[in-house]
C-alpha positions as CSV (number, residue, x, y, z in Angstrom):
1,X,420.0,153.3,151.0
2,X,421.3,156.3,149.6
3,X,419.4,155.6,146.0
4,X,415.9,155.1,148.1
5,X,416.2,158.3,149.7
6,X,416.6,159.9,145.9
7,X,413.6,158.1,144.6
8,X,411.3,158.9,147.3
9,X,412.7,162.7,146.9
10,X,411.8,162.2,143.1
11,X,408.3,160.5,143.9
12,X,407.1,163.2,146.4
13,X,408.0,166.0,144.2
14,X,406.4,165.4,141.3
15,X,403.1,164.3,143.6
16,X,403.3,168.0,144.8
17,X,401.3,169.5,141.6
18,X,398.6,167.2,142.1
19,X,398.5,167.7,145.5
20,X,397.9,171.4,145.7
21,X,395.7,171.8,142.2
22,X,392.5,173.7,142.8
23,X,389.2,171.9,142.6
24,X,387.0,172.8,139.5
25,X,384.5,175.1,140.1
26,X,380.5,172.7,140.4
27,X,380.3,175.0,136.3
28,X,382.6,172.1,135.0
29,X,382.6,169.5,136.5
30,X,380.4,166.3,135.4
31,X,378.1,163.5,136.9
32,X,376.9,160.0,136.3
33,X,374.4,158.2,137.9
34,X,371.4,156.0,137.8
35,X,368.8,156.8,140.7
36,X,365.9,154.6,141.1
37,X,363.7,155.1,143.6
38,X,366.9,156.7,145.6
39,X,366.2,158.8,148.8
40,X,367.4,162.7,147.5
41,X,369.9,162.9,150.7
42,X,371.5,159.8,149.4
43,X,371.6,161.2,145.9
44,X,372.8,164.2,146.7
45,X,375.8,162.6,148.7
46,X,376.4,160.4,145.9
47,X,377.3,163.6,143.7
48,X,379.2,165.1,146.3
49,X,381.2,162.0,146.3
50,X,381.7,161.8,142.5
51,X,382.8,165.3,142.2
52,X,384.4,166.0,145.9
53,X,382.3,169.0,146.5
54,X,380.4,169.5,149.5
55,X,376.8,169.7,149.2
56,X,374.9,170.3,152.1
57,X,371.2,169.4,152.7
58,X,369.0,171.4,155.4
59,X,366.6,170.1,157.2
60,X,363.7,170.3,154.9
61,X,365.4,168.4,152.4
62,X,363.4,165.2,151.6
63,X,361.9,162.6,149.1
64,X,363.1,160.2,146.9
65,X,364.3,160.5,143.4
66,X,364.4,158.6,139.8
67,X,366.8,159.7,137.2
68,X,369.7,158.9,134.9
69,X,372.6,161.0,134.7
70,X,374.9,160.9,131.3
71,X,377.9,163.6,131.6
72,X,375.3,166.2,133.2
73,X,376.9,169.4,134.6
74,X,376.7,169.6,138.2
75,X,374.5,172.4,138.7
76,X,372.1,171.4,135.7
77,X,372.3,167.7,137.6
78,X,371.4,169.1,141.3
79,X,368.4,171.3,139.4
80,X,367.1,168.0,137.7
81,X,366.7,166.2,141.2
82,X,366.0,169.3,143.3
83,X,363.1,170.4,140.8
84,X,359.9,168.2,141.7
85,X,360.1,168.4,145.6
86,X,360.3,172.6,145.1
87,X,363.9,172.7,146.2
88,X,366.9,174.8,145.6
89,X,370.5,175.1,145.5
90,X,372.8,178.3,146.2
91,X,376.8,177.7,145.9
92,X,378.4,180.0,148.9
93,X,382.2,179.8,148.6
94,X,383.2,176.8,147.9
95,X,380.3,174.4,148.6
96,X,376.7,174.1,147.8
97,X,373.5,175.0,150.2
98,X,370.5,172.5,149.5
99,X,366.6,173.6,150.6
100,X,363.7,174.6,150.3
101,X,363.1,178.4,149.5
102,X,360.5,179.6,152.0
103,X,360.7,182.8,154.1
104,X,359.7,180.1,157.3
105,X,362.7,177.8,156.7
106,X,365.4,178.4,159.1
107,X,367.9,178.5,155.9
108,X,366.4,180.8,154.0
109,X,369.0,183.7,154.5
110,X,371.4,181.3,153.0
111,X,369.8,180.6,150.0
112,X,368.2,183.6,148.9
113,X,369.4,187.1,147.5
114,X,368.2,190.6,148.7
115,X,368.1,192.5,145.7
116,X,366.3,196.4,145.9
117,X,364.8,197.4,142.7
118,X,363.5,201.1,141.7
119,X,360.5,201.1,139.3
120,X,360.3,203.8,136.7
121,X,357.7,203.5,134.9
122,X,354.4,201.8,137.4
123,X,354.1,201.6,141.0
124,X,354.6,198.7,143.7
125,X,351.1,198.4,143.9
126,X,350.6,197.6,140.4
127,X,353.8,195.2,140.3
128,X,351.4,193.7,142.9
129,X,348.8,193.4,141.3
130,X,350.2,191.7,138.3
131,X,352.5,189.6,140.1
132,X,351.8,186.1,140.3
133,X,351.0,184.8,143.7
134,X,353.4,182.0,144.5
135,X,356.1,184.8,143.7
136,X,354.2,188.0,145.6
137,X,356.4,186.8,149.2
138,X,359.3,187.1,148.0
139,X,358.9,191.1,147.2
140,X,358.1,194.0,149.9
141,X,357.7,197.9,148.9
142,X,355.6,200.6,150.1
143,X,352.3,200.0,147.7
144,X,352.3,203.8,146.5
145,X,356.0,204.2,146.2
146,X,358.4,203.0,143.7
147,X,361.1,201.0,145.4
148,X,360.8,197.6,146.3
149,X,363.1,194.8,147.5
150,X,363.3,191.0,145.9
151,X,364.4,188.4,148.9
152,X,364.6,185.0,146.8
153,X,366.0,182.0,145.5
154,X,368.4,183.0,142.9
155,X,366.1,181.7,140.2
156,X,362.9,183.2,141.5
157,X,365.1,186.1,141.7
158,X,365.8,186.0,138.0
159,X,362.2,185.3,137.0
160,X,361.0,188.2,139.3
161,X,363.2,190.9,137.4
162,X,362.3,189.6,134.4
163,X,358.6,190.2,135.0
164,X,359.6,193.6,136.2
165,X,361.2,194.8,133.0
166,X,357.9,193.2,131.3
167,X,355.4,195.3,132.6
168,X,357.7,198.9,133.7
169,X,357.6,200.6,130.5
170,X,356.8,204.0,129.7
171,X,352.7,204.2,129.2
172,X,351.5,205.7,126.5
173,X,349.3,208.9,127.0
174,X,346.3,210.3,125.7
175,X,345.6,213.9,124.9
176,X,341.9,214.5,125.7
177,X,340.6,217.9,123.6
178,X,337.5,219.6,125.9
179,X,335.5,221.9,123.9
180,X,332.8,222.9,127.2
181,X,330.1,225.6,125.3
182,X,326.6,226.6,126.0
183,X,324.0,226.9,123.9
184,X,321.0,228.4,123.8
185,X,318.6,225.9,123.6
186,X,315.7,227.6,122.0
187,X,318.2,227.3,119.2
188,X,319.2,224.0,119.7
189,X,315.4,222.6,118.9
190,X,314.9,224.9,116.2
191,X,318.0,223.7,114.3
192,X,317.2,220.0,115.1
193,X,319.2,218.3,113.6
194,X,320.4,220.8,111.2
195,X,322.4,222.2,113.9
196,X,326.5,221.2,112.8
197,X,325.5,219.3,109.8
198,X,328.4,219.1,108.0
199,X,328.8,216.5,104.9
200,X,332.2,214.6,103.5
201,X,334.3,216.6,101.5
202,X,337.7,216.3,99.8
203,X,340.1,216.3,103.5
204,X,337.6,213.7,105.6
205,X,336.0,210.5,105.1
206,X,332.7,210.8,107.0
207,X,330.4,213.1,108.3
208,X,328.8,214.4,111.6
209,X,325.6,214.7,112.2
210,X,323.8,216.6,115.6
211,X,320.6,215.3,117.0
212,X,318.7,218.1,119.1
213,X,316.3,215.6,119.8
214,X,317.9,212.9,120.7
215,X,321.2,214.9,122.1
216,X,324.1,212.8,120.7
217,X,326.5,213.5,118.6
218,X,328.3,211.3,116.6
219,X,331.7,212.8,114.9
220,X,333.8,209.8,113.2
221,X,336.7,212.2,112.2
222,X,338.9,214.6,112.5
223,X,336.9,217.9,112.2
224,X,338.0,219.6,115.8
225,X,339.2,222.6,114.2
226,X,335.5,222.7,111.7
227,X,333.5,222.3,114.9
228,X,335.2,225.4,117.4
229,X,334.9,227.5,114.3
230,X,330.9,226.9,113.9
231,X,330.7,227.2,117.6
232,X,333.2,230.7,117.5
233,X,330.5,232.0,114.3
234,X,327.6,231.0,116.9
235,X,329.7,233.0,119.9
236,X,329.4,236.1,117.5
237,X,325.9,235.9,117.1
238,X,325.0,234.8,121.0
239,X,323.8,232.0,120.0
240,X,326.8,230.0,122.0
241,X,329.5,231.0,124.3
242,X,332.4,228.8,124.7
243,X,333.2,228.4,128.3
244,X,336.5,226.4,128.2
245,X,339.0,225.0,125.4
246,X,341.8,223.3,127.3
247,X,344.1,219.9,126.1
248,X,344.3,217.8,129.0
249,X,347.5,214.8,129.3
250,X,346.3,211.9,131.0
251,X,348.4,208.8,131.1
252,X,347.1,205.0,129.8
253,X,344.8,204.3,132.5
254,X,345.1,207.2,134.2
255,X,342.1,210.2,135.3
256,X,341.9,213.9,135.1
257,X,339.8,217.0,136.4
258,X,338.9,219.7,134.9
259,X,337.0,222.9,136.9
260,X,336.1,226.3,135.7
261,X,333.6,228.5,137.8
262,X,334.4,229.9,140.8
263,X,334.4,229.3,144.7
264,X,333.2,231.1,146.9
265,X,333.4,231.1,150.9
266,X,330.0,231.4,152.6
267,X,330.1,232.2,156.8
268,X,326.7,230.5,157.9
269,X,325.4,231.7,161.1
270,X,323.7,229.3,163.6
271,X,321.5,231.8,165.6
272,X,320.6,228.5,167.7
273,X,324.4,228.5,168.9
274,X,325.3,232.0,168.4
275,X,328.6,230.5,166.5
276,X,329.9,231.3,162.6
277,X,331.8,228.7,160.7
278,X,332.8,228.8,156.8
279,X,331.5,226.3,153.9
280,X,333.1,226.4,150.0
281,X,330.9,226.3,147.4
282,X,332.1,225.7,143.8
283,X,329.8,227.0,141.4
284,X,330.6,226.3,137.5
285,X,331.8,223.4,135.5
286,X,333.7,220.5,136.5
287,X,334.8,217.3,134.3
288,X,336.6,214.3,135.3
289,X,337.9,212.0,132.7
290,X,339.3,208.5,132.8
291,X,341.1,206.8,129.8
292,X,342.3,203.5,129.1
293,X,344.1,202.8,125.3
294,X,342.5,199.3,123.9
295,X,344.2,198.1,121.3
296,X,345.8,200.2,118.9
297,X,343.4,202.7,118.3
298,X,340.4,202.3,120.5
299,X,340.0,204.4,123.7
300,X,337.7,204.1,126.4
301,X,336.6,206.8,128.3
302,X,334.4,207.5,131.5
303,X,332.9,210.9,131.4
304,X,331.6,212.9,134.7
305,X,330.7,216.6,133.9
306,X,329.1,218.4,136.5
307,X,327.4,222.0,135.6
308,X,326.3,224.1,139.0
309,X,324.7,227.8,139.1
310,X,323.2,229.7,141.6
311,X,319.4,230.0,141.7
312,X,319.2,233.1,144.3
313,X,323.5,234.6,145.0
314,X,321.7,236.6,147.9
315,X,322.4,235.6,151.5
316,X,320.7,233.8,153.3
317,X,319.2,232.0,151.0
318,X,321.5,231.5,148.5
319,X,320.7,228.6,146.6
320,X,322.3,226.3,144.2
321,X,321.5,223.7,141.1
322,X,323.8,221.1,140.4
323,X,323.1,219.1,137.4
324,X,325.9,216.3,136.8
325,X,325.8,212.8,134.8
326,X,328.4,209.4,134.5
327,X,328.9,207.8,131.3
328,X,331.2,206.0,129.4
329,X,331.9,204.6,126.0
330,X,334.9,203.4,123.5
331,X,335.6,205.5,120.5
332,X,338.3,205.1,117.7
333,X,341.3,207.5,118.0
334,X,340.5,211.0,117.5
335,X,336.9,210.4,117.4
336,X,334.8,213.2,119.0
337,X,331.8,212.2,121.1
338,X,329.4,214.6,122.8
339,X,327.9,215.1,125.7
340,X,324.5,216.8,126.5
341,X,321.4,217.7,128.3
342,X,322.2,219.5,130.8
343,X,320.9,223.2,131.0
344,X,321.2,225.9,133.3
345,X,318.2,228.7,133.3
346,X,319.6,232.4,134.5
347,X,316.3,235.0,134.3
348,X,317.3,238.4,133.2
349,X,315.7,241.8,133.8
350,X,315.4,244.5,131.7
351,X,313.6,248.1,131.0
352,X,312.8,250.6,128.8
353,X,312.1,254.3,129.8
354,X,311.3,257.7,128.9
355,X,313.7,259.6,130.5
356,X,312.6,262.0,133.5
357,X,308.6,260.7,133.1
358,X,309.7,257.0,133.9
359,X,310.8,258.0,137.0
360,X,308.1,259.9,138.4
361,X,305.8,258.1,141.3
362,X,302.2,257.2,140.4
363,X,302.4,257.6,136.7
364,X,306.1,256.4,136.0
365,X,304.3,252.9,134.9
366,X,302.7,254.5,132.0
367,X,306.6,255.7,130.8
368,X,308.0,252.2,131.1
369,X,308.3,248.8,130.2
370,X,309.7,246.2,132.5
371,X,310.5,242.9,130.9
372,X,311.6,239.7,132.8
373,X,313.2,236.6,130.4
374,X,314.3,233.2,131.0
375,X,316.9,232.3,129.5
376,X,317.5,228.1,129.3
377,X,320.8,227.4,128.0
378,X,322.4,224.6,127.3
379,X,325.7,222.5,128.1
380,X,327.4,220.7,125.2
381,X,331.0,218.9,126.1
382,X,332.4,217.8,123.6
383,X,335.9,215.2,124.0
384,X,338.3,214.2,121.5
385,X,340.9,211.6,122.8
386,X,344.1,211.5,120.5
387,X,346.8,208.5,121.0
388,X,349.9,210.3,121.8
């Protein structure tokens, strides 16, 4: 009796390490099985039995299944027969969570992830955009703000921030060159198209030629710094005046304006009401610009220059032209293009006197010479976008 009791002492303690040894984590542990035809809840059971780790089906769970199973990992294995009815698998703890990955399912807090991701490169409207549907419910952000928030399955997760780090990259900009100049155009058509002729020599590789007729330019090199000083030699002679010469930074895909002029307020009386209220005008030279890169060194551009001048600057009938024109176009990097006909006509007075006689009444007219001139100039714009 006494020896039993020593065995059984003996049995139970060396039971006690198996007895109290952890379960492998579902990483290690394999399965094998032959489903044919097998309702998924019964499959799934079957490797919750094999590897005595509970898997637990929600309500959506359902289909049937055909597979065989050859020393599959446990995960890989629930992936295999969870992947063609669109169901998923999230391991809380110590068991596994089985369902389908929709915001309406009742489970769906259990088997996603909230992650919050900050963009810094593009916005959340663009991540939009670009984001493929059956993956767009799963994120929420302001549209014009650059935070956002992933609530998915842990693979959808995954495939989400993936796309992410695809498409937020730094853009590539584009330095647009404006040279804005006016011209007169009496000698713009007596030039023709004489006017900036300049031919290949040793440092470029093509050459520019100026249409007055036909108004285009076509420049397919780098000659920026040739063509300000022509227009600057013109300037001297007032034959040109070069209105603005700024470098403007726009981003791939991104637009620009560009004003020079000046505003004035204008208080406009309505006599009918007796009241006064206040209207801007803008009077000069405005350019908006939109570029996109293409390739590696193509850029297209839409152009919208608008010239405005006053006819008559005395109230109340102040008056005001606006000439303005949209076009747009794909040029090689650091290609100049040009854009004219446009023109603005300002009339000038002017007179010659003998001094003391030319002011006397009745016969000052025979002392004097009054002269009135129009002047017709015209607006040449010319961009040079340069990969940066």
């Amino acid at each position: 009796m006494k020896y039993s009791g020593i065995v059984r002492f003996i049995i139970i303690f060396m039971l006690l390490p198996v007895a109290f040894t952890p379960v492998k984590g579902g990483e290690d542990l394999t399965v094998n099985a032959i489903f044919y035809e097998t309702d998924l809840r019964d499959a799934i059971h079957e490797l919750s039995i094999q590897t005595g780790i509970n898997i637990i089906s929600d309500q959506t769970v359902s289909g049937v299944i055909t597979v065989d199973l050859k020393d599959v990992p446990l995960e890989k294995a629930l992936a295999m027969i969870l992947s063609s009815g669109g169901f998923t698998f999230r391991k809380i703890d110590d068991y596994y969570l089985v369902g389908l990955a929709d915001p309406r399912n009742v489970s769906f807090s259990e088997l996603s992830e909230l992650e919050v991701i900050q963009l810094k490169n593009i916005t959340v409207k663009e991540v939009f955009n670009l984001l493929p549907s059956f993956l767009s419910n799963y994120v929420k952000g302001e549209r014009e703000g650059n935070i956002l928030t992933i609530n998915a399955a842990p693979k959808d997760l995954q495939r989400i921030k993936e796309f992410i780090r695809q498409i937020d990259i730094p853009r590539r900009q584009v330095e647009i060159r404006l040279l804005v100049t006016e011209v007169d155009s009496k000698k713009v058509s007596e030039l023709g198209i004489a006017f900036l002729q300049f031919e290949s020599g040793e440092n470029v590789d093509r050459s520019i030629v100026y249409s007055g007729r036909d108004r285009l330019l076509s420049i397919e090199t780098d000659f920026y710094g040739y063509l300000l000083t022509q227009l600057k030699l013109m300037e001297e002679k007032q034959q040109a005046s070069i209105e603005a010469n700024p470098y403007i930074l726009v981003s791939d895909g991104g637009s620009a304006r560009f004003f020079i002029g000046e505003e004035q307020v204008l208080l406009i009386h309505n006599e009918s009401y007796g009241s006064t209220r206040t209207e801007e005008v803008k009077v000069g030279i405005e350019l908006e610009v939109y570029a996109r890169i293409i390739g590696e060194d193509q850029v297209y551009l839409e152009l919208s220059p608008v010239i405005s001048h006053f006819i008559n600057d005395v109230s109340p009938d102040l008056l005001v032209k606006e000439n303005s024109l949209t076009t747009s176009l794909q040029i090689r990097n650091g290609e100049t293009v040009c854009l004219a006909g446009m023109t603005t006509k300002r009339d000038s007075d002017s007179t010659r006197k003998v001094p003391l006689l030319g002011d006397i009444p009745l016969v000052r007219w025979l002392f004097r010479n009054e002269n009135k001139e129009e002047n017709e100039r015209e607006l040449l714009v010319f961009v040079t976008p340069v990969i940066r």
